[in-house]
C-alpha positions in Angstrom: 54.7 31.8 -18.3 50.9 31.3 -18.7 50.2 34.6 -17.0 46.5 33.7 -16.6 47.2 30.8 -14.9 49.4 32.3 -12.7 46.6 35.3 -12.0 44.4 32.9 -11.0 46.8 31.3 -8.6 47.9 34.4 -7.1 43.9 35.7 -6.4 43.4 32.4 -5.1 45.9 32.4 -2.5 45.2 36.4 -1.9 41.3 35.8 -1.2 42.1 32.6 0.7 45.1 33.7 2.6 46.7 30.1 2.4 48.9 28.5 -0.1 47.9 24.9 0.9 44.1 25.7 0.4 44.9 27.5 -2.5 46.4 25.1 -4.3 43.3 22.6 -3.5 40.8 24.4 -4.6 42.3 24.8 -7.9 43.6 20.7 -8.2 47.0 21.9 -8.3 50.2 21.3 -5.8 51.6 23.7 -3.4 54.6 24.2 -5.4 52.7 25.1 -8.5 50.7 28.2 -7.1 53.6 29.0 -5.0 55.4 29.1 -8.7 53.2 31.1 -10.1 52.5 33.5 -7.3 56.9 33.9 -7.8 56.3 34.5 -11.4 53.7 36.9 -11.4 56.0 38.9 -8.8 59.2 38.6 -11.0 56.9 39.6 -13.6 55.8 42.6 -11.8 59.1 43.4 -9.9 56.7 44.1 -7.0 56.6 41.9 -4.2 53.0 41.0 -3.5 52.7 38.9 -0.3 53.9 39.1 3.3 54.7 35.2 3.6 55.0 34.3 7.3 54.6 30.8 8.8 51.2 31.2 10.1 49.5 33.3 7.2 49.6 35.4 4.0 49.0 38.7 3.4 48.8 41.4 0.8 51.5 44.6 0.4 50.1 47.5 -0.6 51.4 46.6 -4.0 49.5 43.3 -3.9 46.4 45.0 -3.1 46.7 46.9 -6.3 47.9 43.7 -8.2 44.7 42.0 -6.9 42.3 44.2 -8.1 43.7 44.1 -11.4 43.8 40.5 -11.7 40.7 40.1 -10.6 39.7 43.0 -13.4 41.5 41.0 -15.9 39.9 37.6 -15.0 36.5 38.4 -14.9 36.8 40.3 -18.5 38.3 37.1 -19.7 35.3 35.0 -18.2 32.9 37.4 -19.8 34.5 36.3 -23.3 34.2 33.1 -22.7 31.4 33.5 -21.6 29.8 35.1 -25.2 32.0 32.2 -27.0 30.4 29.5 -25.1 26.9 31.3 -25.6 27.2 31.2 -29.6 28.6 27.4 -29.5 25.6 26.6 -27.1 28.6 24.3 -25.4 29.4 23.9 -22.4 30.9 20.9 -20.4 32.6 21.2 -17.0 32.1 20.1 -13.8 30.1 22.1 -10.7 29.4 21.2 -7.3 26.1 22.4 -5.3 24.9 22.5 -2.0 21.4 22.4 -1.0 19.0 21.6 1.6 17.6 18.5 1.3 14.2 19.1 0.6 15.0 21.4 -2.1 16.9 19.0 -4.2 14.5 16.2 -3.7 11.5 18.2 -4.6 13.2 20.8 -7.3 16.9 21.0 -7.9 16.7 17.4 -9.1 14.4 18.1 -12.6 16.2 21.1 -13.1 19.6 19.4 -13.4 18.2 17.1 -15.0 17.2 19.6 -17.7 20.3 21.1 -18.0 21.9 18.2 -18.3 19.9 17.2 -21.3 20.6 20.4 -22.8 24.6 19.8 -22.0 25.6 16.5 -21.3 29.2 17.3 -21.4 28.6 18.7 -17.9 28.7 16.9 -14.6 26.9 18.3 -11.6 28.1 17.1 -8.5 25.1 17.6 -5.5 25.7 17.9 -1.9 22.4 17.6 -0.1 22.5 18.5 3.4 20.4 20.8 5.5 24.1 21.8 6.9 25.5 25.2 5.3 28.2 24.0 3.5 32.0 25.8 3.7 32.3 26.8 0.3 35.9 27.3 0.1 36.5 24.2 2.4 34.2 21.9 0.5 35.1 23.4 -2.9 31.0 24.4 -3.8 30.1 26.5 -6.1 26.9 27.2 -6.0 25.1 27.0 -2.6 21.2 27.3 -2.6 20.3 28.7 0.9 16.8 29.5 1.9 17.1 32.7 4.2 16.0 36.3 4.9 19.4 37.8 4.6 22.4 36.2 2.7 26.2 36.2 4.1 27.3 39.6 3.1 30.9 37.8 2.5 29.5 36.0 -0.2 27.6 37.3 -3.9 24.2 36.3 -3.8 21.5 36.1 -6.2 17.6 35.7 -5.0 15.7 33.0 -7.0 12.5 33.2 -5.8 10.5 34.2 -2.4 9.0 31.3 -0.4 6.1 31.5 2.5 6.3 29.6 5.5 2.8 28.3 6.9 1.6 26.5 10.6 -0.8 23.8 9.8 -1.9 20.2 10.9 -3.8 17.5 9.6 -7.9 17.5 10.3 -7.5 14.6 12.3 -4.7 16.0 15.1 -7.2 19.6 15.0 -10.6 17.3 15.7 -8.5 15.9 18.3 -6.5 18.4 20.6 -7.4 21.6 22.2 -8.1 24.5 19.9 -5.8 27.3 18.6 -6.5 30.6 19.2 -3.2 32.3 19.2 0.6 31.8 19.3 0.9 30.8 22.8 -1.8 28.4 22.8 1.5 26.2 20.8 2.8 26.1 23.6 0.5 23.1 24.8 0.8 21.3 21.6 3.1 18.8 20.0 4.9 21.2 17.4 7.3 19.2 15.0 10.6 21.5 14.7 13.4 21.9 12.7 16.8 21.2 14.5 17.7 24.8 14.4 14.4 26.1 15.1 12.9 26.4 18.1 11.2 29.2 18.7 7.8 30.2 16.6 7.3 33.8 15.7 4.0 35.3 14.4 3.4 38.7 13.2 0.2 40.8 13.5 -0.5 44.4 13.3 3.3 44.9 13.2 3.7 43.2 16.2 5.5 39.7 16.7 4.6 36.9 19.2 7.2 34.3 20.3 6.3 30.9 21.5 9.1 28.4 22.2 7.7 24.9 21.2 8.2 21.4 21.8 7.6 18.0 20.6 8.0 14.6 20.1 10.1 14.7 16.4 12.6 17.3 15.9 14.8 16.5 12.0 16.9 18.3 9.9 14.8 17.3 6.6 11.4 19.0 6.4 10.4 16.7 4.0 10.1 14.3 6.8 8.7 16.3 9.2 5.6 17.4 6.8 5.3 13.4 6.6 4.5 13.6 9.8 2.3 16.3 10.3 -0.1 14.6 7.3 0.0 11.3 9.9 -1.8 13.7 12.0 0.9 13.4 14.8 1.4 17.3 15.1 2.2 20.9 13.8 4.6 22.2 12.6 6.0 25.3 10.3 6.1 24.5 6.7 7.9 26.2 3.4 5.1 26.5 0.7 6.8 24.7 -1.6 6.5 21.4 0.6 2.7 22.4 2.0 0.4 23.8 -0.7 -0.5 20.7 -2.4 -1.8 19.6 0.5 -3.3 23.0 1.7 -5.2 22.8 -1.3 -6.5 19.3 -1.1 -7.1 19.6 2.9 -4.7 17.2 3.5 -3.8 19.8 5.5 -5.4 23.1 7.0 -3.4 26.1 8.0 -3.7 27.2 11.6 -3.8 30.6 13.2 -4.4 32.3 9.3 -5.1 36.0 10.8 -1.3 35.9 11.5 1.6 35.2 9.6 5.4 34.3 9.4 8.6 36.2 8.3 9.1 35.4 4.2 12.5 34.3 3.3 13.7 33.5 -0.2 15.9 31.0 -1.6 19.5 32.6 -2.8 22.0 31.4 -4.8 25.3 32.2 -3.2 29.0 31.5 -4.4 32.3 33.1 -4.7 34.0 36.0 -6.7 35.9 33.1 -8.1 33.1 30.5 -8.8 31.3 33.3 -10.7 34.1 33.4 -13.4 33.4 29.8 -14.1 30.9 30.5 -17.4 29.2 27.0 -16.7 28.2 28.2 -12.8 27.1 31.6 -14.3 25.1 29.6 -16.9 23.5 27.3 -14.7 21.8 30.1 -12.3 20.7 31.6 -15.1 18.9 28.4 -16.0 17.3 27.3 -12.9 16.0 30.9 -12.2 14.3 30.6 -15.5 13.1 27.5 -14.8 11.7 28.8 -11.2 10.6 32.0 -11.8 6.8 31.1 -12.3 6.7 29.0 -9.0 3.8 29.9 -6.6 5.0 29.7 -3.3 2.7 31.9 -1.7 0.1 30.4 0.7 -2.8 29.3 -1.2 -6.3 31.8 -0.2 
């Protein structure tokens, strides 16, 4: 029995709680994991799962058996990891979710860069301003700008993003002016699907203004297009505005207030973290991004 094999097809199927899923994300068949799960119990003498028709469990002995595989699996990803670290080699496969701005804008030149460095790997990207199912989409690494990741998941922060209201010179010259929040209210705001309501802070105290317009998109790359046609306002992630903040393409609006900051995370599963080549590949683009500005220019 390849009892590291078989580890990895029982913690699979212990995390997941499914055989069939199980056995997909690790590109093997049912029969196979539910082999191995057999063998590590024979190996054991312990019975591990409660196996019902609707869903798998852990015994108390399972629980125990879990933790020590998972012990034993992450020591043997930290050796490979140091091997593959020496040998500079790595090849593999990853998939990645990520909003669709992101990977037009920066994800893109940093797998580009890695590949160059490793071009036995193959990165497989899923852009989509959708949060992707990890386990049901088999990702590994899903880049997620928010204030506060899934506590289910292990997250790492790559770097901290402002947001900023602005609008060309041409739609300010032309519409009523903006005093405060609720003055938004009579404007045409450009908004992201999930993101309706506005919220400015100052003085520690937050105004709310729901807001409406004529676009509403899931890509913010389209609707900053937009706002530079002077059509609108909208809320922008530095990283899309600043180069036009600081050529006046566009001006920011209401600037004695501002907007909550959120970050952009890397998030992924206990077992995606074992994988050296996701572990590597984090490491990589937070270099890469870690002397990004994306602060709202003053």
């Amino acid at each position: 029995m390849d009892k590291l094999t078989a580890m990895r097809s029982f913690v699979e199927v212990a995390n997941i709680g499914s055989f069939t899923q199980a056995a997909e994300n690790l590109n093997l068949s049912r029969l196979q994991v539910s082999r191995h799960v057999q063998e590590i119990e024979d190996w054991l003498k312990q019975r591990l799962l409660h196996r019902t028709t609707r869903k798998v469990s852990l015994t108390a002995s399972g629980e125990e058996a879990l933790r020590q595989c998972e012990k034993i699996l992450n020591q043997t990803a930290e050796l490979e990891m140091r091997a593959l670290e020496q040998s500079q080699s790595l090849s593999g496969r990853i998939r990645i979710s990520v909003p669709i701005g992101l990977a037009r804008y920066l994800l893109l030149d940093a797998v580009e860069a890695f590949t160059d460095l490793h071009p036995q790997v193959t990165i497989d990207i899923l852009a989509s301003d959708r949060l992707a199912q990890l386990v049901d989409e088999r990702v590994d690494i899903a880049l997620r700008f928010t204030t506060q990741p899934d506590e289910q998941l292990i997250a790492r922060r790559l770097f901290q993003v402002d947001t900023v209201a602005c609008a060309a010179p041409t739609y300010l010259a032309q519409h009523q002016p903006i005093v405060q929040p609720s003055d938004l209210a009579k404007h045409n705001c450009f908004v992201h699907l999930s993101h309706h309501k506005w919220e400015f802070i100052r003085n520690n105290q937050t105004y709310s203004v729901n807001v409406n317009g004529t676009i509403r998109a899931n890509d913010m790359s389209l609707i900053c297009r937009a706002t530079l046609h002077g059509k609108g306002i909208a809320l922008l992630p530095c990283d899309l505005a600043n180069r036009y903040l600081e050529d006046r393409s566009l001006i920011q609006i209401l600037p004695d207030y501002h907007l909550a900051t959120s970050a952009l995370w890397a998030v992924y599963l206990s077992r995606s973290y074992q994988s050296p080549l996701v572990r590597q590949f984090i490491d990589f683009v937070s270099t890469q991004w870690d002397a990004l500005d994306m602060t709202i220019p003053s």
